[in-house]
C-alpha positions, 0 to 999 in steps of 0.5 A: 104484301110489303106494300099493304103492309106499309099502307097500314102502317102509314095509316095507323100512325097517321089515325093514333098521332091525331087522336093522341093530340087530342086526347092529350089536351082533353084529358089535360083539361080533365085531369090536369097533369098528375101520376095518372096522367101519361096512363089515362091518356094512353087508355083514352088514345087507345080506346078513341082510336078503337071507336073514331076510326071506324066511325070517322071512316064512315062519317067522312063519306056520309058528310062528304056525300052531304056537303056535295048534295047540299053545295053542288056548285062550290068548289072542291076546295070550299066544299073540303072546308065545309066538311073538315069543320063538320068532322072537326065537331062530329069526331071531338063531340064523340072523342071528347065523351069517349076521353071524358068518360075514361078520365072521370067515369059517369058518376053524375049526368052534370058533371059528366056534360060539364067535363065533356064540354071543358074537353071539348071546347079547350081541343076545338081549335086543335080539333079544327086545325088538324081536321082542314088541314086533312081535308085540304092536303093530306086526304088528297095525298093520301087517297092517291098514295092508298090507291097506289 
């Protein structure tokens, strides 16, 4: 049971510290930093984890499945870019509207695609860079440290 339990663990926080850093930028962007700040961003962390974990579980096996269909003969390592940069874009588009929607609302469709662009274009590099990085060396590692 320790060991399931210490599975989760490094799991949960694995999930919250990259969904936290990027929510932290994209409500910055936002928002800016005022009195609300640290509560919005704990409210959108929260709610993106809530919803990007059980997608982005699922998104990584369906474009993993495709970027072996459509890149059959490239290396592991190449293909592991290809799909590092389609979660990077899949994962913020969604955790971009998620954050956006909890910092502002929906009030008008134009504001609400002007934010949620803003939060997403300021968190790309970061969103980028964390997502090749998983896909690269932490997934690998992680997948032989949960099958253990």
């Amino acid at each position: 049971m320790k060991k399931i339990a210490k599975k989760i663990l490094v799991t949960v926080s694995l999930i919250l510290t990259l969904i936290g850093s990027l929510t932290f930028v994209m409500t910055y962007q936002n928002i800016g930093f005022g009195e609300k700040f640290f509560y919005q961003w704990i409210v959108s962390t929260l709610l993106a984890a809530t919803t990007m974990a059980p997608i982005g579980f699922m998104m990584i096996t369906v474009i993993s499945k495709i970027a072996l269909l459509i890149f059959p003969n490239v290396s592991e390592a190449k293909r592991n870019v290809a799909i590092g940069v389609a979660m990077a874009l899949v994962m913020e588009g969604i955790m971009a509207l998620v954050t956006t929607l909890n910092n502002i609302g929906f009030t008008a469709l134009s504001e609400l695609i002007t934010a949620w662009w803003s939060a997403l274009i300021i968190a790309l590099p970061l969103g980028l860079l964390i997502s090749l990085m998983m896909t690269t060396l932490v997934k690998p590692k992680l997948e032989r440290y949960l099958a253990r």
